[in-house]
N, C-alpha and C positions, 0 to 999 in steps of 0.2 A: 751192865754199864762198862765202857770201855775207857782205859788206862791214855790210848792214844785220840782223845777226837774233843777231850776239854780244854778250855781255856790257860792257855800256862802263864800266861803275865798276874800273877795274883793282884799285881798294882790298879786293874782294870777295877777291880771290884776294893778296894780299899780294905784298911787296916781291917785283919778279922780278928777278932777274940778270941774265935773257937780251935784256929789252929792251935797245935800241939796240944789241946784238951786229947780228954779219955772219958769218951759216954760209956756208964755206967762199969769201969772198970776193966772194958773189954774190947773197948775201940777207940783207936788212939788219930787223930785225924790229924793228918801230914803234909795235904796240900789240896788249896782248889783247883777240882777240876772245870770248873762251870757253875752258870747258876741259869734260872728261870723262873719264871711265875710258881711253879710248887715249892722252889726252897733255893738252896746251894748243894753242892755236889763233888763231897771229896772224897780222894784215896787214903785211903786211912788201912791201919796195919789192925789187926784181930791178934788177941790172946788168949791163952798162952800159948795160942799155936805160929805167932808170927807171920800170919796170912794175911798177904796184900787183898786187901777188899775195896768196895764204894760203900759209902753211908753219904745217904742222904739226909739234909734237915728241910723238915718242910713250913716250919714256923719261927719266924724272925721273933728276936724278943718281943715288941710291939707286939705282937698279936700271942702270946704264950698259952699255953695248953689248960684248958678247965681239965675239970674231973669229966666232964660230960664230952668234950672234943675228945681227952683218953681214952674213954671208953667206947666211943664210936669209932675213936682210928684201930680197937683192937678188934674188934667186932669185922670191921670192913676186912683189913689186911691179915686175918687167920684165916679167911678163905685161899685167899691169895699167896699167903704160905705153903699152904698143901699142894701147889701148883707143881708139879715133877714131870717136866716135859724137855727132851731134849733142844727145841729150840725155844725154849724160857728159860731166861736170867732166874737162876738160884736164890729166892729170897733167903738170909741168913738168919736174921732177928730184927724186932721191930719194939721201940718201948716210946717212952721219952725220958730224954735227958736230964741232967743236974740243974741245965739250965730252961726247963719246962717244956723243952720244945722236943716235937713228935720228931722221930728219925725212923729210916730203914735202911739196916745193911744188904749188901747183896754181892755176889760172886761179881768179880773183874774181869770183865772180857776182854782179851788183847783183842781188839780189833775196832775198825774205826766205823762208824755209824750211818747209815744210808745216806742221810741228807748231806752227810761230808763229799758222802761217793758220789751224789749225784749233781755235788756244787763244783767237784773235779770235772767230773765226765762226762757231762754236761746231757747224757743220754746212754742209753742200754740196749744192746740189742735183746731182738725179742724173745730167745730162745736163754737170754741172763735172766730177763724179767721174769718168767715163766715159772723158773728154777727159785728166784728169790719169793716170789707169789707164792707159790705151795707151799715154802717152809713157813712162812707168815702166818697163812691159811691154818697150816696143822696145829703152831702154837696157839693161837684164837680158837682154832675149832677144840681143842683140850681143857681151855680155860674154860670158854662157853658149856663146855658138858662136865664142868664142876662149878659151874655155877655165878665165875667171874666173868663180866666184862671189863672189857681196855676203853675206858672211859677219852683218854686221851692220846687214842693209834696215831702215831704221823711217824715220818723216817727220824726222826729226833731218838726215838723208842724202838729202834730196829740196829742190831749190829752184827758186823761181819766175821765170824774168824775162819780164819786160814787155816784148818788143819789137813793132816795126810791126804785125805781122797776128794776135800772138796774146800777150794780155797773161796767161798763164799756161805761159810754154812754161817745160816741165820741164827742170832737170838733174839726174841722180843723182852723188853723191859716197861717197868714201870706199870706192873698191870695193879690196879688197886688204887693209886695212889691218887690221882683225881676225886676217887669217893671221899675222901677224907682232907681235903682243901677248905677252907672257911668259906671260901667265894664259890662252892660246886653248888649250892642250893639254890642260887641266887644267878649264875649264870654260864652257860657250857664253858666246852676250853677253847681258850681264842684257837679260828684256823690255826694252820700252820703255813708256815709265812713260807716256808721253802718251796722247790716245786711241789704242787700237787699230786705226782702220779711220773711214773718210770715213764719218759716217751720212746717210743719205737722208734728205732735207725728205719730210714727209707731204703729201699732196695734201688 
């Protein structure tokens, strides 16, 4: 999850209670970054090492966690834990909260998220596409041979970071998380509203 590509007017989403809480002693949440159909989505600090993170909450009080929702989101997302793939988001920990509701933490990516890039750029040339495809491809094809599917792929779940040799190196997110939504049994994940697909610059 990236640090640079959520929402920063916290006003957008109204008074939250959960800021400056502390899920289970070890995650202190500091600001909204976003929100969507699986929850909200802040930057929150890890202890006692003081590590900028994302934790996500995927259950508004109204809908609160049974003992049987618990156990299916630990069931789903221990798969998903085990995932150690260079371009997948580092799951950190996963429980539920004080206030009943399922969370996952996971490593901060500086970097800002495809569908941002492709609301800028409005297009990619073909030989960008290619290069961002295969990193996509390896992260999915890793999951896939452990066993996870990405229930809900779209560029929303894709980000960028800039490091030394390759200022587009991909991470995929949010693999798991879809499984464990109230509404997954009952009906897929809406499209994704952004563009569908990288288009190719014309020659």
């Amino acid at each position: 999850m990236s640090s640079n590509d959520g929402l920063e007017d916290e006003e957008l989403f109204g008074p939250d209670p959960r800021l400056g809480s502390v899920i289970q002693g070890r995650f202190r949440l500091e600001s909204l970054l976003g929100q969507g159909r699986s929850g909200r989505v802040y930057r929150a600090t890890q202890f006692p090492m003081n590590r900028p993170v994302v934790v996500k909450v995927l259950m508004p009080p109204a809908q609160q966690a049974t003992e049987e929702v618990v156990r299916r989101f630990g069931v789903l997302i221990a798969k998903s834990a085990r995932l150690s793939h260079p371009h997948t988001v580092t799951l950190i920990d996963y429980g539920a909260s004080e206030r009943r509701e399922l969370f996952i933490a996971m490593e901060l990516v500086p970097g800002p998220s495809l569908a941002s890039l492709l609301d800028r750029e409005g297009s990619l040339d073909w030989e960008r596409t290619v290069r961002l495809g295969l990193q996509m491809a390896r992260s999915l094809r890793d999951a896939h041979y452990n066993g996870v599917i990405h229930r809900g792929f779209n560029p929303n779940n894709v980000f960028l970071v800039e490091g030394d040799d390759d200022k587009d190196f991909v991470k995929v997110s949010d693999f798991g998380v879809f499984g464990v939504l109230p509404t997954d049994a009952s009906r897929p994940p809406p499209p994704c509203r952004r563009r569908p697909s990288m288009r190719l610059r014309r020659w």
